[in-house]
N, C-alpha and C positions, 0 to 999 in steps of 0.2 A: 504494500500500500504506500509505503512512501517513496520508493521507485518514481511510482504514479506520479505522486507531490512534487517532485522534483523535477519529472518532465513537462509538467503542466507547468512548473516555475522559468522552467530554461526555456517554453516555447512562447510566454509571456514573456521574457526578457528578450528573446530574440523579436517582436513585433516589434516592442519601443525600439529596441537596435533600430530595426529597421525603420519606422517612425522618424526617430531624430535623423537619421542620416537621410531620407529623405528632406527633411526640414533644413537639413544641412545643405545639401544641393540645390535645395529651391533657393536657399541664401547665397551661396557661393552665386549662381548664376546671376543674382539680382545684382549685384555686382563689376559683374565685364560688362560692357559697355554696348549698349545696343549694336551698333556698329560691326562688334567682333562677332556677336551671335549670330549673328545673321547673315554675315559674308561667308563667301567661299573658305575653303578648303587653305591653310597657309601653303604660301608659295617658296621654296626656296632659291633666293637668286640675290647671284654676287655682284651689288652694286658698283663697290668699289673698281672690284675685277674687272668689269666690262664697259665702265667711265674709261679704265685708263686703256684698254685692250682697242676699245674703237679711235683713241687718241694716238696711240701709238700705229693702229694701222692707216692713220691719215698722216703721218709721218709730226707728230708729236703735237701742230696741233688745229686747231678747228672751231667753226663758231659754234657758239653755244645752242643757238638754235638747231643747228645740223647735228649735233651733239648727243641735245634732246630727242630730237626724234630718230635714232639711230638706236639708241639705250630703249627707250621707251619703247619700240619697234622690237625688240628684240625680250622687254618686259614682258609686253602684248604676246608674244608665241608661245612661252613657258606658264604667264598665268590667263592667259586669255579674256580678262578684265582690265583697261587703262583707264577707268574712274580713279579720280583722285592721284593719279600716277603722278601728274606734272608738278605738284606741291611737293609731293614724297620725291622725284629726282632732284629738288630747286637743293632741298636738304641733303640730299648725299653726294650731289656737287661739291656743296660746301664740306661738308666732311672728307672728303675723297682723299684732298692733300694736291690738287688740279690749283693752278693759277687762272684768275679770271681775269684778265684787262678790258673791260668794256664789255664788245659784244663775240670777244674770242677767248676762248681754253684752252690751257698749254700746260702738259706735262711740266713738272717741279725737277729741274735734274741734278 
């Protein structure tokens, strides 16, 4: 009989388990940012890599605009969404370690 008690006890503790860690997840999710919920799949793609890779095959360097759309073209084939792309390149531009004079990009040598 108390076998019994004990399983009736472990299979009540195992719903709350379940329970809170639902309550757990509905919270974690409220969390991330509509934004991430709801988009695609993450994409993996080497920003830096492929700023200085299309720089270097123009012979080190190029306008920014020809630039962007070369990177961003090349965004476009791996994640197959370019919303919001051209803000997200303006910043890994700037990060990259690329010189910007105006309206041309030049390799840092």
């Amino acid at each position: 009989m108390q076998s019994h008690n004990l399983s009736a006890v472990s299979k009540s503790s195992r719903v709350q388990y379940t329970d809170s860690k639902s309550v757990m997840n509905h919270n974690a999710t409220a969390l991330i940012p509509t934004m991430w919920r709801n988009s695609s799949p993450v994409v993996n793609f080497k920003w830096k890599a492929t700023i200085k890779r299309k720089l270097r095959e123009a012979g080190g360097e190029m306008k920014v605009k020809k630039l962007r759309k070369a990177v961003v073209g090349a965004y476009a084939e791996v994640a197959g969404d370019t919303e919001g792309v051209e803000e997200l390149f303006e910043a890994k531009l700037a990060k990259s370690g690329v010189t910007v004079n105006g309206k041309v990009a030049s390799l840092v040598s």
